[in-house]
Every structure is written in structure tokens, then in C-alpha cells.
C-alpha positions in Angstrom: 50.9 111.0 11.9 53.2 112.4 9.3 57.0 112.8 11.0 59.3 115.4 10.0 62.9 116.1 11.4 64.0 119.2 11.2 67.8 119.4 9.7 70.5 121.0 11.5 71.5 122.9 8.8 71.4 123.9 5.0 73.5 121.2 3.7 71.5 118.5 5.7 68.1 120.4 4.2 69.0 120.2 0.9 70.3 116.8 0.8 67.0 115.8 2.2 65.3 117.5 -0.6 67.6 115.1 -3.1 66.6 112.0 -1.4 63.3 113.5 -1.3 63.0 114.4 -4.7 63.0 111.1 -6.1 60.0 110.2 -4.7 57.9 112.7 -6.3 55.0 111.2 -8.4 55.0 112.9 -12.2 52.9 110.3 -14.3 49.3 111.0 -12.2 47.2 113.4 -14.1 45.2 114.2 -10.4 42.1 114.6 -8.9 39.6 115.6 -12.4 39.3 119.6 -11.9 35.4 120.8 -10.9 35.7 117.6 -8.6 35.6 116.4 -5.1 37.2 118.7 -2.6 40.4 121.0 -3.1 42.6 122.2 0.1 44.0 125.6 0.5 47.5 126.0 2.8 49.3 128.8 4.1 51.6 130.0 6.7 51.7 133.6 8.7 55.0 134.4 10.5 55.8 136.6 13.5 59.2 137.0 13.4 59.5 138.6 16.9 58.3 135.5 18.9 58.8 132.9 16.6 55.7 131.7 15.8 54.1 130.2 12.5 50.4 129.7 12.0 49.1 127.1 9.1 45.4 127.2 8.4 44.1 124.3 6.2 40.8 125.3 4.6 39.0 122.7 2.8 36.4 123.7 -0.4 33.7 122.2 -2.0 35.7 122.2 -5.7 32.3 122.8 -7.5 30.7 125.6 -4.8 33.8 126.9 -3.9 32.0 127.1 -0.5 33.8 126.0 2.5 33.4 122.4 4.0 36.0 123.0 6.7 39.1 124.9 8.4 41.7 124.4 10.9 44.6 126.1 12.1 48.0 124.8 13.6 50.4 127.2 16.0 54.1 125.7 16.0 57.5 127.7 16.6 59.8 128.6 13.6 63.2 125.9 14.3 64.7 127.0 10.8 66.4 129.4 9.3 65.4 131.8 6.2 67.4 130.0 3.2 66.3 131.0 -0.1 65.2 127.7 -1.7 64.5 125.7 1.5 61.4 127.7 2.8 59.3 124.4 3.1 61.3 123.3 6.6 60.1 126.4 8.3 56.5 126.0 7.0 56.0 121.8 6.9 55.7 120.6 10.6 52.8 123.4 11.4 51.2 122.9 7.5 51.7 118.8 8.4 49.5 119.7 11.9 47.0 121.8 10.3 46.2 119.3 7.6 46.3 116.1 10.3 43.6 118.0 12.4 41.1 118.5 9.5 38.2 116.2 9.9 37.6 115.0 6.3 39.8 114.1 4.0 41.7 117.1 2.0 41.2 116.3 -1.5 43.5 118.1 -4.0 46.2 120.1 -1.5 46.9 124.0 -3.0 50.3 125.4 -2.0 50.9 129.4 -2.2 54.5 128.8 -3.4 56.1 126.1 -5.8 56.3 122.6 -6.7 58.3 121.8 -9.9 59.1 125.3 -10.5 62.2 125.4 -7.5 66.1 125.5 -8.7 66.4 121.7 -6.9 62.7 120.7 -8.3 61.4 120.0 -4.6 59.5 123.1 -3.4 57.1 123.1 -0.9 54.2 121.5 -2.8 56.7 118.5 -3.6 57.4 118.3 -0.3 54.3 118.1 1.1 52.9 115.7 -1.6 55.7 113.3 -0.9 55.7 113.4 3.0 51.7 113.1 2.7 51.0 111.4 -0.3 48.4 113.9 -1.2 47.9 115.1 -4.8 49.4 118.6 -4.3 49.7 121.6 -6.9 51.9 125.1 -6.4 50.1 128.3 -7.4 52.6 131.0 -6.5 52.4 135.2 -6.4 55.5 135.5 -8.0 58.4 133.1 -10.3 61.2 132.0 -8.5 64.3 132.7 -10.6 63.0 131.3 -14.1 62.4 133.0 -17.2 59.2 133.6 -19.3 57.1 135.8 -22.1 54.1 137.5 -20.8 51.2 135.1 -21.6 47.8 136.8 -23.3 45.6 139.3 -21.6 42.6 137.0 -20.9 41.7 134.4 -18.3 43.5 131.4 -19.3 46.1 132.8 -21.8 49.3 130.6 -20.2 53.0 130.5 -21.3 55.6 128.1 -20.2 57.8 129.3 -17.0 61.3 127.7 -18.0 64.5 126.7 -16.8 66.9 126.5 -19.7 64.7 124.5 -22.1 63.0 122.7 -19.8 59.3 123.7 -19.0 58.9 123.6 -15.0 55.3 125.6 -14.7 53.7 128.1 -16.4 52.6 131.3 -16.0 49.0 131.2 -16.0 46.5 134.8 -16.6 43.5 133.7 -14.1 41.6 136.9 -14.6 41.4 139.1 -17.9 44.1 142.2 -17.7 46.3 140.8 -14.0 49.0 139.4 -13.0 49.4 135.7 -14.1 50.0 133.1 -11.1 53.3 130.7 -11.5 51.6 127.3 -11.3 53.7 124.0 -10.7 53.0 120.2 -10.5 54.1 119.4 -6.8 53.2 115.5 -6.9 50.6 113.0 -8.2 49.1 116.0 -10.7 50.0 116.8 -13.8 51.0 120.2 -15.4 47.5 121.0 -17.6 45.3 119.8 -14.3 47.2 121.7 -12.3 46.3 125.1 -14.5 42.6 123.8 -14.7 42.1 123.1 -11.4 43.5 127.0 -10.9 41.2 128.8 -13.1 38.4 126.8 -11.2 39.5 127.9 -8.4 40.1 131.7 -9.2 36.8 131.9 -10.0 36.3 135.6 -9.0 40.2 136.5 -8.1 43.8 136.1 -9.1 44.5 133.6 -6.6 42.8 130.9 -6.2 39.9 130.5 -3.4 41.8 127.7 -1.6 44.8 130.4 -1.2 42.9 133.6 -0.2 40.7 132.1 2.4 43.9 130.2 3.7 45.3 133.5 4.0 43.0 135.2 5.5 42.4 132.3 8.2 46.6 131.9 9.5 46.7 135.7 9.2 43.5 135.6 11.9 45.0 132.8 14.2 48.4 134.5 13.7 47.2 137.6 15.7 44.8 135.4 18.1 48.5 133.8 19.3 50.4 136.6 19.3 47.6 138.8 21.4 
């Protein structure tokens, strides 16, 4: 089993995240896309009681159907810190993961690997702790700049920091919203954006992410009833 200690405050997080970082795994181009199995992760929140749900949702990569689920209940022990979301979410993503039957394949984070102002978001995080190939597909870009790719599926432009290109904003469906996709660890950057436009088959987000969703969101008010 996969230990995590929570940190007793921001400072401790973060220089967790520095010792952290240098484990991450950059020179693996991943799991080959239309392949093997691909892992959707995601977290619900009630704030009131202090409870987070993960769901884990495993997907055949070529049927997109799904091969199997699970759900984890744990109690939120940190804080709201922009930039160190992951130590709220891990121990219950760590759980759900650990009680899926079958191995996960490629792991899909909703939030951000690379693309994080200390380089270790959640998909880093998870990558290292597991050693799992893990990817970050996020809703939205997290402080960094970038031009508007192309109106069609699979029109991309770089999502930078400064000059240096740390995800890219990736069109998975003609005429939306790109996604902000990031390596997290043992992936690499062009993969990580065809293993997304696989996966978005019929959506903007990718499969993994909406059924993940839709799963903690389920358990979420099963725990809370």
C-alpha cells in the first residue's frame, strides 16, 4: 500500500513537492495511445462534513467501454492552498486506485501535471507516489499564458510559462473549449495529447474524466445521505 503523510502545513507541503519533484520521470514516452487500459480519477467534496469521495474508473482504451470502477470515502485533513490541491485529494485517490481489481493502466488526472507554478501537480504526484504512467487533462490553465489553438479537433498550441512549454492547450472537439493537457510522469507531452483525443472520443473531456465524475459525484451523495 502506497503511504502518504499528510503535512502540517503549507511550508512542509510544498517542500514535499520539491523533494518530490525530482523524482518525476520525463524521458518515457507512455503507454502507446489506442492501447491497453486508461484510468479515469476524480474527487467530489462536501465541504460541510468533510468528506472527499475518489472514484477510479478503469476503460478499455480501444472500446472506451468500462472494465471496472471503485470508489474511496476519506475525510478532508488539509487546507484549500492554491497550488497544493493534491494533499486534500491523494490519500482517498491513493485508496480508490489500491481497491481496483486489475491493474490501472495509463492514470487520467482532471487537473495538472507539468503545467503547476512548482511543476508537481496532482498527476506528478500521483505518478511518483505510484509509479503509474499518469497524464493531467484539466478544465481550465492554471496561471500560464497561451494563443487560442485552431477551431478543429486536434488544433493544439503550447500552454507556457515564460518560454518554457509546460502543456498545451489541446481543441478535443471542433468549435469548444480546448482542455490544458500536461505530462504528470512516465508520459511524454505528444502521448499525453493523443491519448486525450482518444479518449474524448464524443466529448471535451475525456471518457476516463466524465465517467469518474459522474461516479465520486454518485458516492459523494450515497455518504452524505
Amino acid at each position: 500500500m502506497t503511504t502518504f503523510r499528510t503535512p502540517a502545513d503549507a511550508a512542509e507541503a510544498r517542500a514535499i513537492q520539491d523533494t518530490l519533484r525530482a523524482r518525476v520521470v520525463l524521458d518515457e514516452p507512455g503507454p502507446p495511445p489506442g492501447t491497453g487500459r486508461a484510468t479515469g480519477v476524480d474527487v467530489a467534496y462536501d465541504d460541510e462534513h468533510d468528506v472527499v469521495v475518489a472514484a477510479a474508473v478503469v476503460l478499455d482504451a480501444v472500446t472506451l467501454d468500462v472494465v471496472a470502477e471503485t470508489t474511496a470515502v476519506g475525510r478532508v485533513t488539509f487546507p484549500y492552498i492554491p497550488g497544493l490541491l493534491a494533499f486534500r485529494e491523494i490519500p482517498t485517490v491513493l485508496a480508490a486506485l489500491e481497491a481496483l481489481p486489475i491493474d490501472p493502466g495509463l492514470v487520467v488526472c482532471d487537473g495538472y501535471g507539468r503545467a503547476h507554478p512548482r511543476r508537481f501537480g496532482l498527476a506528478s504526484h500521483l505518478g511518483v507516489l505510484t509509479g503509474l504512467p499518469v497524464i493531467g487533462v484539466a478544465k481550465n490553465p492554471f496561471t500560464f499564458t497561451y494563443e487560442p489553438p485552431g477551431p478543429r479537433r486536434g488544433d493544439f498550441s503550447p500552454l507556457l510559462d515564460g518560454d518554457e512549454e509546460v502543456g498545451r492547450a489541446l481543441r478535443t472537439q471542433d468549435g469548444t473549449k480546448p482542455v490544458y493537457v500536461s505530462v504528470g510522469h512516465r508520459t511524454g507531452l505528444d502521448n499525453a495529447c493523443a491519448h486525450t483525443l482518444l479518449l474524448a472520443r464524443d466529448f471535451r473531456q475525456p471518457e476516463t474524466t466524465r465517467r469518474a465524475d459522474a461516479l465520486c459525484r454518485q458516492a459523494l451523495r450515497e455518504a452524505t445521505a
